[in-house]
C-alpha positions in Angstrom: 1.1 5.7 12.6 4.5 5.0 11.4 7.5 4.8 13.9 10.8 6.2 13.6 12.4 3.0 16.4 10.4 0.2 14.4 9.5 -1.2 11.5 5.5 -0.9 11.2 3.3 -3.1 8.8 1.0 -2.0 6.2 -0.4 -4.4 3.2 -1.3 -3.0 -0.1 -3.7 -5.0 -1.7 -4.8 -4.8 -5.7 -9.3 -5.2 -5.4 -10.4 -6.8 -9.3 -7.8 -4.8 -10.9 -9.1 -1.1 -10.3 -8.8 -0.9 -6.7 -5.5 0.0 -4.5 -6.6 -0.3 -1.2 -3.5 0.3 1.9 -4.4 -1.5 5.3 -2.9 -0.7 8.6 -1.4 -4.6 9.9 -1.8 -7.7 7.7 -5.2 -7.8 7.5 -5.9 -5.6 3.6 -9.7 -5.7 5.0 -9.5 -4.0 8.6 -7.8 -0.8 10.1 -7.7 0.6 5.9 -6.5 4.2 5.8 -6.8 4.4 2.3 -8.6 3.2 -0.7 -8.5 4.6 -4.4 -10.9 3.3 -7.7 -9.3 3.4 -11.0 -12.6 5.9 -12.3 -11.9 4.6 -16.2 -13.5 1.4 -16.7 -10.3 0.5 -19.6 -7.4 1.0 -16.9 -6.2 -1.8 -15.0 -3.9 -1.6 -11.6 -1.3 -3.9 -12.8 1.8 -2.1 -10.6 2.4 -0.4 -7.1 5.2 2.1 -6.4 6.6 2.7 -3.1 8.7 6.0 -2.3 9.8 7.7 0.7 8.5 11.4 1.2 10.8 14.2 -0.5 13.9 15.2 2.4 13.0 12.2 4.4 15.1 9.2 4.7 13.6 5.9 5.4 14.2 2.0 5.4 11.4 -0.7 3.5 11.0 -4.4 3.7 9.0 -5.7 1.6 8.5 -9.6 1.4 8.6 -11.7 -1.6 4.5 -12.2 -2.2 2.8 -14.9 -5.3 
């Protein structure tokens, strides 16, 4: 899935506020590889990290989104 020659796109999208859902392309609603509910109703998604794996380097563009 990811490719060490180029940079590949993912979107991570925030679903009403207790959903993180990560899409394969620009598209947050096809080719999703990963989904995760916020299971307490009082918790809100209001941030999203981004890290590269532990003893791995890697490079990350991310564009300025509203």
């Amino acid at each position: 899935m990811c490719n060490p020659n180029d940079f590949v796109t993912f979107t991570v999208a925030i679903i009403n506020g207790d959903q993180v859902r990560v899409a394969a392309g620009t598209d947050p609603n096809a080719g999703v590889i990963f989904t995760h509910t916020v299971s307490e109703p009082h918790w809100e998604i209001n941030y999203i990290a981004f890290k590269t794996g532990w003893g791995s380097d890697g490079k990350w563009r991310l564009p300025a989104v509203e």
